[in-house]
C-alpha positions in Angstrom: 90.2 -80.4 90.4 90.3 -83.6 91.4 91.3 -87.5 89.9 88.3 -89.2 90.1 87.8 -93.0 89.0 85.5 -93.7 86.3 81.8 -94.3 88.0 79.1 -94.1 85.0 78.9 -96.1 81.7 77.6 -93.1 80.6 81.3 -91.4 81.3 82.9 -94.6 79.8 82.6 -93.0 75.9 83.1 -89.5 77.1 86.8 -90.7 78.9 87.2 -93.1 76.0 87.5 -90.6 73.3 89.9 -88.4 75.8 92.3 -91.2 74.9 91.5 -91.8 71.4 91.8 -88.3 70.1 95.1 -87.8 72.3 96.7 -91.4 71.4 95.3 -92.0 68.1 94.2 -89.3 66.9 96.3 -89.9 63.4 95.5 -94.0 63.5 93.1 -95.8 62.7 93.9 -98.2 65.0 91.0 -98.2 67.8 92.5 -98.2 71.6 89.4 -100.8 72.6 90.9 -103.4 69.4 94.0 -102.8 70.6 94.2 -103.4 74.4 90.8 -105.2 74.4 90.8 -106.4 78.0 91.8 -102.4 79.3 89.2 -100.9 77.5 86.4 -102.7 78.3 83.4 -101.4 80.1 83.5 -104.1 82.3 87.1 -102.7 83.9 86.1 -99.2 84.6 86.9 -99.6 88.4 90.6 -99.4 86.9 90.0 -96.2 84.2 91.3 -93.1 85.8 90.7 -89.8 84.7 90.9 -86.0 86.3 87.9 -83.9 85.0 86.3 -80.7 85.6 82.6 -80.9 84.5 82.7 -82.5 81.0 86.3 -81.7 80.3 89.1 -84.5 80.6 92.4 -83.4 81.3 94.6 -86.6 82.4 94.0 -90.3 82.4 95.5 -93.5 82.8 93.8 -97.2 82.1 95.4 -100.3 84.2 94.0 -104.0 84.4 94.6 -106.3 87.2 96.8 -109.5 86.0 97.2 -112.4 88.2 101.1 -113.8 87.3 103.5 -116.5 88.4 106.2 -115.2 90.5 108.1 -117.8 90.7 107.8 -121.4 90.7 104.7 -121.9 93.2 104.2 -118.2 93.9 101.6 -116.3 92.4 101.2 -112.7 93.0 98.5 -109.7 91.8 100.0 -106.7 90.0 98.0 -103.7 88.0 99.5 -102.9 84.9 99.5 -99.2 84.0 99.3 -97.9 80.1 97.8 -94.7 78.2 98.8 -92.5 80.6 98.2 -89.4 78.9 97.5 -85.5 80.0 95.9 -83.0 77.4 98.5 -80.6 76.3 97.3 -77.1 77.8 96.8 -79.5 81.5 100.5 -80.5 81.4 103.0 -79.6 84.5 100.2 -79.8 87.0 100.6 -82.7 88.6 97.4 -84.2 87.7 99.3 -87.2 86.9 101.0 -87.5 90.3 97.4 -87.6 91.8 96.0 -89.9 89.7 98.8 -92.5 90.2 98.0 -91.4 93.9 94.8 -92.6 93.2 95.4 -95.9 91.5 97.8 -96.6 94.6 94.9 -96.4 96.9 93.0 -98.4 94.7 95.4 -101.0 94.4 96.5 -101.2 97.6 92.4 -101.4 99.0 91.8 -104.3 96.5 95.3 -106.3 97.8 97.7 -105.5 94.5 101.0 -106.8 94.8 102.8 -103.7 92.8 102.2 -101.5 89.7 103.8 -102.3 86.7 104.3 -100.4 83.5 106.6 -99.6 80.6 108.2 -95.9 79.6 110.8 -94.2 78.6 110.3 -91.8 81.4 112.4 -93.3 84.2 113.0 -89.8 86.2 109.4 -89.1 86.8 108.8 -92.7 87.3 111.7 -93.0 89.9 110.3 -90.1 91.4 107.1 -91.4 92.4 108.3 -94.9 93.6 108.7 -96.8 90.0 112.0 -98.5 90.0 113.2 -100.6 86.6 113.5 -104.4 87.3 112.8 -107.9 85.4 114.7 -109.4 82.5 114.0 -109.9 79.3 116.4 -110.6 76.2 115.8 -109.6 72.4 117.4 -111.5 69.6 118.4 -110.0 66.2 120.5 -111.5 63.1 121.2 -110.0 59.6 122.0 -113.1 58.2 118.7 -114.9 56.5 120.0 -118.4 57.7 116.7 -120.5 58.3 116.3 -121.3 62.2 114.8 -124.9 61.9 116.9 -127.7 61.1 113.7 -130.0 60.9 111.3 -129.9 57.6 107.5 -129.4 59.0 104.2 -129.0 57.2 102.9 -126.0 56.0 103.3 -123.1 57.9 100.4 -120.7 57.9 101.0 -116.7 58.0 97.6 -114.7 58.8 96.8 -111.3 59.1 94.9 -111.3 62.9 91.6 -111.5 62.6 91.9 -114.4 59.7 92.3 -116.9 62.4 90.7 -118.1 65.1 92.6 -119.0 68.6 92.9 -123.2 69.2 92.5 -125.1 72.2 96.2 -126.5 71.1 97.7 -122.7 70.5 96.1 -122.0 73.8 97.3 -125.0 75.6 101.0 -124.1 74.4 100.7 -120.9 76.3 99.2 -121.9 78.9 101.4 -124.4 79.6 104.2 -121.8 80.1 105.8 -121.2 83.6 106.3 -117.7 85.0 103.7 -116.1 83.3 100.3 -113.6 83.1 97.8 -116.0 83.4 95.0 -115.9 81.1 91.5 -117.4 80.1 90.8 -118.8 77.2 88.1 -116.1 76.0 90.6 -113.0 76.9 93.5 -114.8 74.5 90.7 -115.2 72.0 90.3 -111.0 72.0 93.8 -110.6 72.4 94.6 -113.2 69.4 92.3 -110.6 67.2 94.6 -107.6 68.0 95.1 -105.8 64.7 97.6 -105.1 62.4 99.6 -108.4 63.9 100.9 -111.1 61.7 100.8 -114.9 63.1 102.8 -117.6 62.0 101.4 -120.5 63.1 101.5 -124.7 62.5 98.6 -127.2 64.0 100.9 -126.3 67.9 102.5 -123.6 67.8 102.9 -119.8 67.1 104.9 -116.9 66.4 103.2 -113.1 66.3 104.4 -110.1 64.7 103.3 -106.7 66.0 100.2 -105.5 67.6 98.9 -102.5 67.1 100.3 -99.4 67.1 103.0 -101.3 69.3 106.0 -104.1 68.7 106.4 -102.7 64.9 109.2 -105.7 63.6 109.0 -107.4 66.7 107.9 -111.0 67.8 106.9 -110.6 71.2 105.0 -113.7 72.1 105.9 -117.3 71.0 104.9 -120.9 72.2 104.7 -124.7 71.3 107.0 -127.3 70.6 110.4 -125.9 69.8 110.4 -127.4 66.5 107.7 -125.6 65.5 108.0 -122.2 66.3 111.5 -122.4 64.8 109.4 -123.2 61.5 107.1 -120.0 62.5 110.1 -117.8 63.2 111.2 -118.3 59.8 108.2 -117.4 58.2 108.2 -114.0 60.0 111.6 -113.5 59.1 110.9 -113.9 55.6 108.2 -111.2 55.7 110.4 -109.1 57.9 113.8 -109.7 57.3 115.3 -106.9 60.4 112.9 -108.7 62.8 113.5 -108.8 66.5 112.6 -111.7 68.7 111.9 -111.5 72.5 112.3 -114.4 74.9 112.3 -114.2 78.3 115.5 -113.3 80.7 115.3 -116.3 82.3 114.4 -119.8 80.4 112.0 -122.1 82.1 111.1 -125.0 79.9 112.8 -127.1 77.4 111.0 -126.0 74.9 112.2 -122.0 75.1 115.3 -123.7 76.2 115.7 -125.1 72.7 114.8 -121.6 70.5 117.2 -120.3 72.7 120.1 -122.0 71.5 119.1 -122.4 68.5 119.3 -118.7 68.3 122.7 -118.6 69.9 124.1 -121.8 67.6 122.5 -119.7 64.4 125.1 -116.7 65.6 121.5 -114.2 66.3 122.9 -111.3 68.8 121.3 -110.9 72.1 121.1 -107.9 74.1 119.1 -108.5 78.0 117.1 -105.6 79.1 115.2 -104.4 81.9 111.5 -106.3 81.4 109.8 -103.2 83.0 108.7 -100.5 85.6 107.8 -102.2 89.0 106.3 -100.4 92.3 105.4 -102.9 95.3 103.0 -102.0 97.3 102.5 -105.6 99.9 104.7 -107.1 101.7 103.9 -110.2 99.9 106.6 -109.5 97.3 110.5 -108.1 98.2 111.0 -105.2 96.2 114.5 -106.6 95.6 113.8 -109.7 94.4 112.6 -107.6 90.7 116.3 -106.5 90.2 118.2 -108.4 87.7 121.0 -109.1 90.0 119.2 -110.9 92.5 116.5 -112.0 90.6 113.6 -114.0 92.5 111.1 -113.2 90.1 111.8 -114.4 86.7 108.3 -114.0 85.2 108.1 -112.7 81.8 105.3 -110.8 80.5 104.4 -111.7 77.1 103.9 -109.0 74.3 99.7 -109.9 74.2 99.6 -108.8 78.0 101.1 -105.3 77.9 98.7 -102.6 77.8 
C-alpha cells in the first residue's frame, strides 16, 4: 500500500467520487462547485490518494496559492483540504504518508509551507503543523444599521445570479496581504453555491459558501462606505451573522469597517487564521505566530479549500 499522486484523467472520476461519497455523500452540494480551483482536472499533480487496485482508501486535494507576505514579499504556500480516510482504512497511517508525500512534492516544486484549517491540532502538531496567523470575527445582537451614509440600491443575489465585475474584481485585487488571484479563478469562485452576495456598482459582501462559512461573511471589499451598505443587507437576511476581517488592517478602507464595527459596539474575538508548516528557508517559521507577527496576510473565505 502505498500514497500515490494522481497520474491518469482516467483516475481523476474514480478519486473524485472517493471524496464525494465520503464528504458529501448527504449534500447535494458538488466538491468540484464548491472548491472549483482544487478540483479541477487541470490540478491533479496536487490530488493525493492511497489505493490498492481500484479501491481508494485516503486522500487529500491541495492547490498551490501564490500570497503577499508582507509588504514587498511574496511567498508560495499549498493549501491542504478534504483530507479524508474511508472508515474501515482508519488508524493506519495512510494519512501520515500521504502528507509525507505532499511534503516531497512541495518541497521539489519550491513551496514555502503547507497551510490548512482543522480542528485536529494534536495530529497536526504531530506531524510539523503549528497554529499561527490572525484573524478577527465580529458579531452584534443589536440590529443597529452599520452605514451612516444613504447609498443606492443594494443588490442581494443568490451566487450564480450574478456575474463577477471588473470593478468587484479591482476592489479585491487591490487588497494588500493577500492570495492573489486571476480574474477567471474569482469568476468560478464568485459562482460558489449556496452563497448570498451583497453587492453595490464597487463593492461586496458574501455570505457562506458551500457546505462551509454557514452565517458567516468571510470575504468583503470596496469603498468602506459601501460594503457598510452590503453588511447591512446581510444582516437583515441573517440577523446572528458573523463578520471576518483580517488580524491585522492594511488599508483605509478595512480600516474604516473596522471601526465602524467597534463605534457600533459589534464584539470581536481574534483567532488563530490557520495551520502553517514551512518547509524553505525563505520564510521564518516564527514570524506566523501572533506575537511576533511578520506575516499579516489574511486569507479570504473564497481561497480556502
Amino acid at each position: 500500500m502505498f500514497p500515490q499522486k494522481l497520474q491518469k484523467n482516467e483516475e481523476y472520476d474514480l478519486s473524485l467520487q472517493f471524496f464525494e461519497d465520503l464528504l458529501r455523500h448527504d449534500s447535494d452540494c458538488r466538491l468540484t462547485s464548491e472548491y472549483p480551483l482544487a478540483f479541477d482536472p487541470k490540478n491533479l499533480d496536487y490530488i493525493f490518494v492511497s489505493r490498492t487496485g481500484l479501491e481508494t482508501q485516503a486522500g487529500l486535494v491541495s492547490l498551490e496559492r501564490e500570497i503577499e507576505l508582507s509588504p514587498g514579499q511574496t511567498g508560495r504556500a499549498l493549501f491542504i483540504g478534504s483530507v479524508v480516510t474511508a472508515p474501515e482504512h482508519r488508524s493506519k497511517g495512510l494519512q501520515r504518508q500521504l502528507f509525507h508525500a505532499v511534503e516531497e512534492e512541495a518541497e521539489k516544486n519550491g513551496i514555502d509551507f503547507l497551510c490548512l484549517w482543522s480542528n485536529q491540532l494534536e495530529f497536526y502538531e504531530k506531524i510539523g503543523f503549528s497554529l499561527g496567523g490572525l484573524q478577527a470575527s465580529w458579531t452584534a445582537e443589536h440590529r443597529f444599521p452599520l452605514s451612516q451614509t444613504k447609498l443606492g440600491r443594494v443588490e442581494l443575489v443568490d451566487s450564480g445570479q450574478t456575474d463577477l465585475t471588473e470593478k468587484h474584481f479591482h476592489a479585491f485585487d487591490k487588497k494588500r496581504c493577500r492570495v492573489k488571484r486571476t480574474f477567471e479563478e474569482m469568476q468560478k469562485l464568485w459562482h460558489i453555491p449556496r452563497m448570498r452576495i451583497a453587492f453595490t456598482e464597487n463593492a461586496y459582501a458574501i455570505m457562506g459558501k458551500g457546505e462551509d462559512f454557514t452565517k458567516v461573511c468571510h470575504e468583503w471589499a470596496g469603498p468602506a462606505a459601501e460594503v457598510l451598505s452590503c453588511l447591512d443587507v446581510l444582516r437583515e437576511k441573517e440577523p446572528e451573522l458573523k463578520i471576518l476581517s483580517p488580524g491585522v488592517l492594511h488599508d483605509a478602507d478595512e480600516a474604516e469597517v473596522v471601526s465602524q464595527f467597534e463605534s457600533s459596539s459589534f464584539e470581536s474575538r481574534l483567532e488563530y487564521l490557520g495551520l502553517f508548516r514551512v518547509l524553505s528557508s525563505k520564510v521564518n517559521e516564527k514570524g506566523f505566530s501572533p506575537e511576533d507577527l511578520q506575516y499579516p496576510f489574511f486569507i479570504w473565505g473564497l481561497d480556502s479549500i
